[in-house]
C-alpha positions as YAML, in Angstrom:
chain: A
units: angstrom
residues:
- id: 1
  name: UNK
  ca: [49.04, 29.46, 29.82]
- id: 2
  name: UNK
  ca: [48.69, 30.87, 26.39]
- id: 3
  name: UNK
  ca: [50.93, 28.60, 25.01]
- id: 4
  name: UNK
  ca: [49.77, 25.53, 26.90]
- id: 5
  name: UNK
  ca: [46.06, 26.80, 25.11]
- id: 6
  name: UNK
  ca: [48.01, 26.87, 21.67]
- id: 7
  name: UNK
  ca: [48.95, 23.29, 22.47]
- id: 8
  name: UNK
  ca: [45.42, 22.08, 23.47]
- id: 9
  name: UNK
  ca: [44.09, 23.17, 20.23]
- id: 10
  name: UNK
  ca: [46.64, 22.00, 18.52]
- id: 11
  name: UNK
  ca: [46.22, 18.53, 19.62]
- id: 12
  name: UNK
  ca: [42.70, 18.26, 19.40]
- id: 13
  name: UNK
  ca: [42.93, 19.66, 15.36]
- id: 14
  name: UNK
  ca: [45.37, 16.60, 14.86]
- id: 15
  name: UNK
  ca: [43.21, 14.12, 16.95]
- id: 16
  name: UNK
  ca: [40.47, 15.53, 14.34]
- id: 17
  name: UNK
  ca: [42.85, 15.04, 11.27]
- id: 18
  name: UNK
  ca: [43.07, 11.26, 12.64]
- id: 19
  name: UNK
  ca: [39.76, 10.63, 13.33]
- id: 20
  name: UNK
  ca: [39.03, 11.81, 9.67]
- id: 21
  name: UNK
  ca: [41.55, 10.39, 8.07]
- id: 22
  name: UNK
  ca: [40.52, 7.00, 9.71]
- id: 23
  name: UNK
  ca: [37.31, 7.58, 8.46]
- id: 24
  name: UNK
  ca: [38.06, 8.11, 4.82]
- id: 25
  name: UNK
  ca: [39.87, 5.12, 4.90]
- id: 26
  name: UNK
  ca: [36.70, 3.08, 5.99]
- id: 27
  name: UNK
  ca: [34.78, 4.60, 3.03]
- id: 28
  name: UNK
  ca: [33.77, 2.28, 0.30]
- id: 29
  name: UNK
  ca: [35.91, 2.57, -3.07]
- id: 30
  name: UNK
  ca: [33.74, 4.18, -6.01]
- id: 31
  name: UNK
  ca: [31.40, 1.92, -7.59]
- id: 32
  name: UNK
  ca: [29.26, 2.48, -10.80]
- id: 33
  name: UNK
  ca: [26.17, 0.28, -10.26]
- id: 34
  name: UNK
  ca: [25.15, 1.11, -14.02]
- id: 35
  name: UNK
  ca: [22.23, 3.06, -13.05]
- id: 36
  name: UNK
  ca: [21.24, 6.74, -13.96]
- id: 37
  name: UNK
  ca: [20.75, 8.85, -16.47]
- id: 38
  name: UNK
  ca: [21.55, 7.10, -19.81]
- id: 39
  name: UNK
  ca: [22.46, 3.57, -18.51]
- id: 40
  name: UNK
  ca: [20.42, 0.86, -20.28]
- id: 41
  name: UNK
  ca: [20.70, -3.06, -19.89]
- id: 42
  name: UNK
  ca: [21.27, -5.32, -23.04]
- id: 43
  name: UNK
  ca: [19.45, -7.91, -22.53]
- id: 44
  name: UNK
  ca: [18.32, -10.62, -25.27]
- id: 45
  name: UNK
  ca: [17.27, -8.35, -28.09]
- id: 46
  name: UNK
  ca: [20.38, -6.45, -28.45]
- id: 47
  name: UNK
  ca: [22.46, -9.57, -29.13]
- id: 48
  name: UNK
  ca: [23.00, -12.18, -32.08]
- id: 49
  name: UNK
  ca: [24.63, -15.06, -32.02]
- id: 50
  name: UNK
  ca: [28.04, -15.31, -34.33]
- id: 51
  name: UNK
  ca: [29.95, -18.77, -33.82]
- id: 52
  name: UNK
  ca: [27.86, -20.75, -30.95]
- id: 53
  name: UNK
  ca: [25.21, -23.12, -30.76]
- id: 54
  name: UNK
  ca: [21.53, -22.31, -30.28]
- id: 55
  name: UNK
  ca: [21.75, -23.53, -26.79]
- id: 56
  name: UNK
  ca: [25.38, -22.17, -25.49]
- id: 57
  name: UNK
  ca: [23.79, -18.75, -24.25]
- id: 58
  name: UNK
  ca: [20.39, -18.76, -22.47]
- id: 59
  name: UNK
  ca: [18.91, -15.47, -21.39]
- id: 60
  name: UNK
  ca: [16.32, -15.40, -18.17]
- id: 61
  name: UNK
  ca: [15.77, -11.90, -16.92]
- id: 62
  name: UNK
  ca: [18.71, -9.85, -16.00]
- id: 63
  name: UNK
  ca: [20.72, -12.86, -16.15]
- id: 64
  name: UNK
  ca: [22.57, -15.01, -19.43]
- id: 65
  name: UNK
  ca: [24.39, -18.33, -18.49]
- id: 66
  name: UNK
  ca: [26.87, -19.62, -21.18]
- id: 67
  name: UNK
  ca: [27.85, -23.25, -21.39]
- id: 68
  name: UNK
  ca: [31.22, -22.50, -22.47]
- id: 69
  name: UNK
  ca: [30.87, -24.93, -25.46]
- id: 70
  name: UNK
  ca: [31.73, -24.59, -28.49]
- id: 71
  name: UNK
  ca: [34.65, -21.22, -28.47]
- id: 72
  name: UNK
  ca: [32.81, -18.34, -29.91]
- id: 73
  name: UNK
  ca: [31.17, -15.41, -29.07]
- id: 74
  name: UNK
  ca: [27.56, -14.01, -29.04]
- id: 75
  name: UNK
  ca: [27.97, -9.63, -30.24]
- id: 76
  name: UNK
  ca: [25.75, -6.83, -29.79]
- id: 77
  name: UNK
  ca: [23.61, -5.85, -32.78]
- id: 78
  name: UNK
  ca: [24.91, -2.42, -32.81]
- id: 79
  name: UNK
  ca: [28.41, -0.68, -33.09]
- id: 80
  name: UNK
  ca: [29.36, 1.32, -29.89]
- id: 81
  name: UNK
  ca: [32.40, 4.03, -30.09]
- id: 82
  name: UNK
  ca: [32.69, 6.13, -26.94]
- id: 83
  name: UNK
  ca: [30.56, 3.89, -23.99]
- id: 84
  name: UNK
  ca: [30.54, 3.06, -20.27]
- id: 85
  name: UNK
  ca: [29.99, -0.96, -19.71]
- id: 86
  name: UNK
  ca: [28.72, -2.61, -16.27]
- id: 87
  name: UNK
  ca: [28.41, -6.61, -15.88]
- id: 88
  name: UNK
  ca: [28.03, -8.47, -12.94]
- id: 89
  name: UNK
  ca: [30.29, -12.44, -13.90]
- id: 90
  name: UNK
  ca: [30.43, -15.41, -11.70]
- id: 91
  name: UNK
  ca: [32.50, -18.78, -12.74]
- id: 92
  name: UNK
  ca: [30.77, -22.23, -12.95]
- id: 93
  name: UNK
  ca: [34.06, -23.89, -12.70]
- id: 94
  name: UNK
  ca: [37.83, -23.59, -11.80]
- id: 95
  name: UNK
  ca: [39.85, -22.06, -14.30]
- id: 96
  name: UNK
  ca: [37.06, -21.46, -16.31]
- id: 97
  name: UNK
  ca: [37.74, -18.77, -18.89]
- id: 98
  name: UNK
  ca: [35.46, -15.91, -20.43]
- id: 99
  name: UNK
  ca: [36.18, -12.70, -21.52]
- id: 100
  name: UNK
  ca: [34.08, -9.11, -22.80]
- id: 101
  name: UNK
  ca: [35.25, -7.68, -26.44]
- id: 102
  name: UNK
  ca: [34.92, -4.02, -26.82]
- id: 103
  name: UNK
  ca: [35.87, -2.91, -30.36]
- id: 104
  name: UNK
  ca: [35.27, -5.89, -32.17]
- id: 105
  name: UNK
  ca: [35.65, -5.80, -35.33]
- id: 106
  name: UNK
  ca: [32.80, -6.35, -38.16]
- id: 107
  name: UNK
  ca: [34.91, -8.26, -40.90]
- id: 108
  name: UNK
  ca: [36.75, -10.43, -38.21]
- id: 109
  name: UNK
  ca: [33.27, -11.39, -36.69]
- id: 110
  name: UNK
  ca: [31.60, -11.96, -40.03]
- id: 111
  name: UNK
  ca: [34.70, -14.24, -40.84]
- id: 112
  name: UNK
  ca: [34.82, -16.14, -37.71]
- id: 113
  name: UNK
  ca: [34.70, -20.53, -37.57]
- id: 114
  name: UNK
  ca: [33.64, -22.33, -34.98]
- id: 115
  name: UNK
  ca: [35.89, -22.03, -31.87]
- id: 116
  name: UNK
  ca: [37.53, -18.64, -32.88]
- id: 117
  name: UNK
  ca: [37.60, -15.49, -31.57]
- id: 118
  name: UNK
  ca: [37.25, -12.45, -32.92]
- id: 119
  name: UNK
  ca: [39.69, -9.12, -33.54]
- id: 120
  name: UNK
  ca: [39.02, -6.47, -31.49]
- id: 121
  name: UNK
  ca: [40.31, -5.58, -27.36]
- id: 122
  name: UNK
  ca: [39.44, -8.16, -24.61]
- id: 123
  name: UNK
  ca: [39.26, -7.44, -21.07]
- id: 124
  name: UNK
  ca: [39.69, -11.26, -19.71]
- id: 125
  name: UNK
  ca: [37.28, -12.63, -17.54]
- id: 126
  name: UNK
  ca: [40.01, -15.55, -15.89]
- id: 127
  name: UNK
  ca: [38.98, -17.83, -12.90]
- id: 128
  name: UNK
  ca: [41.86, -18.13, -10.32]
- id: 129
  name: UNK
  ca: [41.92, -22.08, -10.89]
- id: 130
  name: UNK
  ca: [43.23, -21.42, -14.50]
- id: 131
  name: UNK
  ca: [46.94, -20.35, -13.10]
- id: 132
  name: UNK
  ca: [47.36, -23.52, -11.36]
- id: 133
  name: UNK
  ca: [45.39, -25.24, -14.39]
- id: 134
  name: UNK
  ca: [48.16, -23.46, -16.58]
- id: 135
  name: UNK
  ca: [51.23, -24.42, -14.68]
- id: 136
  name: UNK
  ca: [50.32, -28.57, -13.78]
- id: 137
  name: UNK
  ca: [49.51, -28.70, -17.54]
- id: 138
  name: UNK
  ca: [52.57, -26.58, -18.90]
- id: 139
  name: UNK
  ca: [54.97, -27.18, -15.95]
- id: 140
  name: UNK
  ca: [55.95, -23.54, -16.67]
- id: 141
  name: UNK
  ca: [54.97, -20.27, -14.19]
- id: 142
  name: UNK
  ca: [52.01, -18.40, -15.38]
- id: 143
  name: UNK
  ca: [53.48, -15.44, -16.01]
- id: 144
  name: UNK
  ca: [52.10, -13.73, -19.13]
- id: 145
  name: UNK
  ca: [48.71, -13.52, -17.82]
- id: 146
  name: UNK
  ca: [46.67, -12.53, -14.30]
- id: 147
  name: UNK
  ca: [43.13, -13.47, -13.03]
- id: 148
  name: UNK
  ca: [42.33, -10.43, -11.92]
- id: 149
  name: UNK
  ca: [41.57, -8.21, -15.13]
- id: 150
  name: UNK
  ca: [43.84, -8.17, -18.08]
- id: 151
  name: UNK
  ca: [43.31, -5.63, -20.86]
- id: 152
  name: UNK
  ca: [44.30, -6.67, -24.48]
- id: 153
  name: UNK
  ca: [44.18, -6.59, -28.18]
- id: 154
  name: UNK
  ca: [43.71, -9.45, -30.15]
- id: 155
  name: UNK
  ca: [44.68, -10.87, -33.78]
- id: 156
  name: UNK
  ca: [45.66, -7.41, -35.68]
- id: 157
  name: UNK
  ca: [44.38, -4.98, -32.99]
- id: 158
  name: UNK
  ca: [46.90, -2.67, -31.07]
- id: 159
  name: UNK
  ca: [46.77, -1.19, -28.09]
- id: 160
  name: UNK
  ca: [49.74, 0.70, -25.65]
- id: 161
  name: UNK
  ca: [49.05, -0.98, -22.47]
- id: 162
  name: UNK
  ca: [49.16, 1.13, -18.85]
- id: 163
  name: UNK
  ca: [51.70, -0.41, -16.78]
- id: 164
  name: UNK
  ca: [52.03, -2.61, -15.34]
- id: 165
  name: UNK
  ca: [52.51, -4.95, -18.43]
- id: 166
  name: UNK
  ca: [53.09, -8.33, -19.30]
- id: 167
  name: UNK
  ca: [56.47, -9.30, -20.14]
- id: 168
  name: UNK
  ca: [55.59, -9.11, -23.81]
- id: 169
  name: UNK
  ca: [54.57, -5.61, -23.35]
- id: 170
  name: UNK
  ca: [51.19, -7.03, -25.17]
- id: 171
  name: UNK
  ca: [49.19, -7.27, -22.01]
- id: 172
  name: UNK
  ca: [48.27, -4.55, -19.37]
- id: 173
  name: UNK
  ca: [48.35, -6.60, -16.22]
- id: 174
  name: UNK
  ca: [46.12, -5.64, -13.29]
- id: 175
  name: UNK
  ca: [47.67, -3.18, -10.48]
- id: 176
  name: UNK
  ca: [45.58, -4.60, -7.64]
- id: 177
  name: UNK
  ca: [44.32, -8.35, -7.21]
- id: 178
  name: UNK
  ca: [40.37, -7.69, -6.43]
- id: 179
  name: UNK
  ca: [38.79, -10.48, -8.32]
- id: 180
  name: UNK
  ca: [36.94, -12.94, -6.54]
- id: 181
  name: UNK
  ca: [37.35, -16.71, -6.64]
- id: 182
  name: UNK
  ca: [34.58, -18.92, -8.38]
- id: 183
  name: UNK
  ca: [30.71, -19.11, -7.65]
- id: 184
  name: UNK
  ca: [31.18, -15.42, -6.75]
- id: 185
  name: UNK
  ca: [29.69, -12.63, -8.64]
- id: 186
  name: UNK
  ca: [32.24, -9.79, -9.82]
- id: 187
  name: UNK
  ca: [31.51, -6.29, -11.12]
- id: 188
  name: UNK
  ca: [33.49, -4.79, -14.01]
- id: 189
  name: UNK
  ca: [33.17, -1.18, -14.83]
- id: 190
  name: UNK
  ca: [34.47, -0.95, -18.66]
- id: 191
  name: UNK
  ca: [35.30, 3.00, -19.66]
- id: 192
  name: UNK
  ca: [36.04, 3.14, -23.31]
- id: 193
  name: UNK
  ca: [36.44, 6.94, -24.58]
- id: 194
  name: UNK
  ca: [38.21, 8.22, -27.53]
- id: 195
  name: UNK
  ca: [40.82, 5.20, -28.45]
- id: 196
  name: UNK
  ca: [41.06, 4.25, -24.59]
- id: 197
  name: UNK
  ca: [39.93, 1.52, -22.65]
- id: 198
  name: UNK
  ca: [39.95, 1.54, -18.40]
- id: 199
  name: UNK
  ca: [38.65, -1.38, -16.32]
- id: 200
  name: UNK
  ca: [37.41, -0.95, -12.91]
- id: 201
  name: UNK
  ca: [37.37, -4.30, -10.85]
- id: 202
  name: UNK
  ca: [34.71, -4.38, -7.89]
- id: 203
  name: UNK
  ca: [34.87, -1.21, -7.29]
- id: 204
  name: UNK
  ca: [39.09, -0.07, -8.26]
- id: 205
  name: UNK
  ca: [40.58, 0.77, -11.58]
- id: 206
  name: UNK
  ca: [43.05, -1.83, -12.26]
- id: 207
  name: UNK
  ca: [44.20, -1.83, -15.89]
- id: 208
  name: UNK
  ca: [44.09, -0.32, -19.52]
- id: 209
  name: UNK
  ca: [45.34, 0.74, -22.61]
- id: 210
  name: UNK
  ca: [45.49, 3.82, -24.60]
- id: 211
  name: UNK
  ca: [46.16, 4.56, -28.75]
- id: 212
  name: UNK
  ca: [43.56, 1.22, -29.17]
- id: 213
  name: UNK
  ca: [42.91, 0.33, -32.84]
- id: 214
  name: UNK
  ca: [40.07, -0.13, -33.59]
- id: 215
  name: UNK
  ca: [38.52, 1.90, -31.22]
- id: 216
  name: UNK
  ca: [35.05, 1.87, -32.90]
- id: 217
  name: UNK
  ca: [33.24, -1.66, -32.94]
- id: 218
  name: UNK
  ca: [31.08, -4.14, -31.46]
- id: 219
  name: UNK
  ca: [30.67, -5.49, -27.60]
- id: 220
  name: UNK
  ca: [31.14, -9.16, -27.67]
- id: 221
  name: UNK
  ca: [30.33, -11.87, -24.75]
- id: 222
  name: UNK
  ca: [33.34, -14.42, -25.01]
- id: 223
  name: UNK
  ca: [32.24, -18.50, -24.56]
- id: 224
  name: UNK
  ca: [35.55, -20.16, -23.87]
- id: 225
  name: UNK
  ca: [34.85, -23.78, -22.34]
- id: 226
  name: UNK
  ca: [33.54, -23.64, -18.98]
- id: 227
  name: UNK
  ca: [30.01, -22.53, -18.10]
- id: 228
  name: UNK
  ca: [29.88, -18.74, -16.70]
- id: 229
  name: UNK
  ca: [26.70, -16.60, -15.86]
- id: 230
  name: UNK
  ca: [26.58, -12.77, -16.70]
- id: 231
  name: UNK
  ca: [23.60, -10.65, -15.36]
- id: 232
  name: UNK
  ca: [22.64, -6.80, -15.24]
- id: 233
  name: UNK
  ca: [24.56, -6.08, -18.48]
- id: 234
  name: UNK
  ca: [24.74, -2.45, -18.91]
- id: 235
  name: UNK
  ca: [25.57, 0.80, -21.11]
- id: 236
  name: UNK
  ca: [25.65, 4.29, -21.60]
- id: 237
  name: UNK
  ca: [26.72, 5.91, -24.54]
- id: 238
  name: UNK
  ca: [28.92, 9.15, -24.34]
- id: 239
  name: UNK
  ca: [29.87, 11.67, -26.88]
...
């Protein structure tokens, strides 16, 4: 009796351990909305124009649509070092490709033509439509980039990836595939803290890089030839 008793309790702990564990599994995934203590949206006012037309980034509320046209970028008036970055993105277009800059670097930016980008770390922002894009054009497989969140320096930056990476080693490719497909907003949590950059992807962490240089800079908004909307654009500055 005492050991049928043992049993009973026994089962029911497990049949709790279940029950719990199926419920943790049902919880939603972190997710850092940008609000809080110390978040503030950019908006407007906290940008200048470096390489675009007057008319390739309009801002109406929380909200900036880009026309894609020319290449170039728009960059935040100020220099950020150790930050937290939220931004809601939504594709216009298949295969249309945008991108955020962290870390972007002053002289590269002051030096920059029309339809160049600048030096500094990129997290892609890369419609789905642009792999199959890639391939018809190239009649090659796509396989030194993703759609769902690459991390990487550009020109003369550097930057040691977190697996897994490209087959250049250049590139830290995303672990999971979250990103959705276009006319859908996506959220991208940007951590960038002492020479490292993390990218969360609605909701996950995904991909990075540690040992960045620079890892000081500016925050630029990439225009890369299709039209793309950005909205609730938002920081916190850490020590």
């Amino acid at each position: 009796m005492c050991v049928f008793g043992i049993c009973l309790v026994f089962a029911a702990f497990v049949g709790a351990k279940s029950t719990e564990s199926n419920q943790s599994h049902d919880l939603p995934k972190a997710f850092i909305d940008g609000n809080g203590p110390g978040w503030r949206e950019l908006g407007r006012d906290d940008f200048t124009n470096v390489n675009c037309d007057p008319d390739t980034w309009t801002w109406k509320d929380h909200e900036v649509h880009c026309t894609g046209k020319p290449i170039g970028v728009i960059r935040s008036k100020r220099k950020y070092t150790n930050f937290e970055l939220v931004a809601q993105w939504r594709h216009l277009r298949s295969g249309g490709n945008s991108g955020i800059f962290v870390w972007a670097v002053e002289k590269s930016l002051n030096q920059l033509k029309r339809n160049q980008l600048p030096q500094g770390i990129e997290v892609q922002v890369l419609d789905h439509g642009y792999t199959e894009q890639y391939e018809k054009k190239y009649k090659k497989k796509a396989d030194w980039f993703t759609t769902d969140g690459d991390v990487f320096p550009t020109r003369q930056s550097r930057m040691k990836p977190f697996p897994p990476a490209a087959p250049n080693g250049m590139r830290s490719f995303p672990s999971k595939h979250l990103s959705k497909g276009v006319g859908e907003w996506n959220h991208y949590y940007i951590r960038c803290i002492n020479g490292e950059v993390r990218l969360w992807v609605n909701g996950e962490e995904v991909s990075g890089g540690s040992d960045c240089e620079p890892h000081s800079g500016y925050i630029a908004l990439e225009s890369e030839g299709a039209p793309i909307d950005f909205k609730h654009v938002r920081i916190r500055e850490l020590p």
